[in-house]
C-alpha positions as CSV (number, residue, x, y, z in Angstrom):
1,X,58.4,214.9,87.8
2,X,58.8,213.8,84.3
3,X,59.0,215.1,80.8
4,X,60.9,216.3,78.1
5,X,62.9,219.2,76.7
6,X,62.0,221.1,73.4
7,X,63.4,223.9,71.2
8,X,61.1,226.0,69.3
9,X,62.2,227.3,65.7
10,X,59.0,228.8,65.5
11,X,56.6,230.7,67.9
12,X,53.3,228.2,68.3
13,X,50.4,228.6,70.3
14,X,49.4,225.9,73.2
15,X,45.9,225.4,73.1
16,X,45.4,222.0,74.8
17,X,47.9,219.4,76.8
18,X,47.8,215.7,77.1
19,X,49.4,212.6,78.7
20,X,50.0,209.3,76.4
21,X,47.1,206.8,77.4
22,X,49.1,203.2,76.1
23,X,46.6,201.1,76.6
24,X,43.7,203.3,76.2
25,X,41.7,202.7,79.4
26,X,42.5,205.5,81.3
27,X,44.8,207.7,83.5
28,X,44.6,206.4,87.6
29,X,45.4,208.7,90.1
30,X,43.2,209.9,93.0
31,X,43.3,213.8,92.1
32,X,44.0,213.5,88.4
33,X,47.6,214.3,87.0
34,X,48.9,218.0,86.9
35,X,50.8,218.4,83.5
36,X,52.5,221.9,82.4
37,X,55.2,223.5,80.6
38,X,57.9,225.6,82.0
39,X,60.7,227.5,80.2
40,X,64.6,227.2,81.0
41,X,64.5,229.1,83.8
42,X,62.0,226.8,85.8
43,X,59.3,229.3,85.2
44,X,55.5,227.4,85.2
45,X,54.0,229.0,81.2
46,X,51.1,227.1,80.9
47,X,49.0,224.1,83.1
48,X,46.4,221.8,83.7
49,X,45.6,218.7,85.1
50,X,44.3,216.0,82.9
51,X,41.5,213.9,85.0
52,X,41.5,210.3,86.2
53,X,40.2,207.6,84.3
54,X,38.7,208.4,80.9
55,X,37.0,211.4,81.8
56,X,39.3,213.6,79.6
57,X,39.6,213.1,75.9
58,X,41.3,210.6,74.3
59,X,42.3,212.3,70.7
60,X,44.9,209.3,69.4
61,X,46.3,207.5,72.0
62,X,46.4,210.7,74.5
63,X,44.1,212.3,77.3
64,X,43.7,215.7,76.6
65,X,43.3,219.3,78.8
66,X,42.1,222.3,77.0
67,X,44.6,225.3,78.6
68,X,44.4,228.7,78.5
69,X,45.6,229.4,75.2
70,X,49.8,230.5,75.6
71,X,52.6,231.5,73.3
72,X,55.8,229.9,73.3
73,X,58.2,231.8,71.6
74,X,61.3,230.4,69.8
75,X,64.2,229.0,71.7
């Protein structure tokens, strides 16, 4: 598992998640690649699983999952 850790001044809303696409041909892996966010505790808030290849969005230079809409509240 990889990723990073935030702080949140504000509350947002996660609508969509994505995974950086460098060279912009696509994401390889047989069954696609689970993405989520968890809070401090280890606790699973939101997921999805963004799909091999180029079969998921590219918005920029990432492939994007639409998620069920989630709150993240600050901290």
């Amino acid at each position: 598992m990889q990723g990073w850790e935030f702080t949140l001044a504000n509350s947002i809303q996660v609508v969509d998640l994505a995974l950086y696409d460098n060279n912009l041909n696509g994401l390889f892996s047989p069954n696609g690649h689970p993405i989520g966010v968890w809070d401090s505790n280890g606790n699973l808030l939101v997921q999805g699983t963004v799909q091999t290849g180029t079969a998921s969005p590219l918005v920029g230079k990432w492939r994007e999952v639409p998620v069920t809409p989630t709150i993240l509240g600050p901290g």
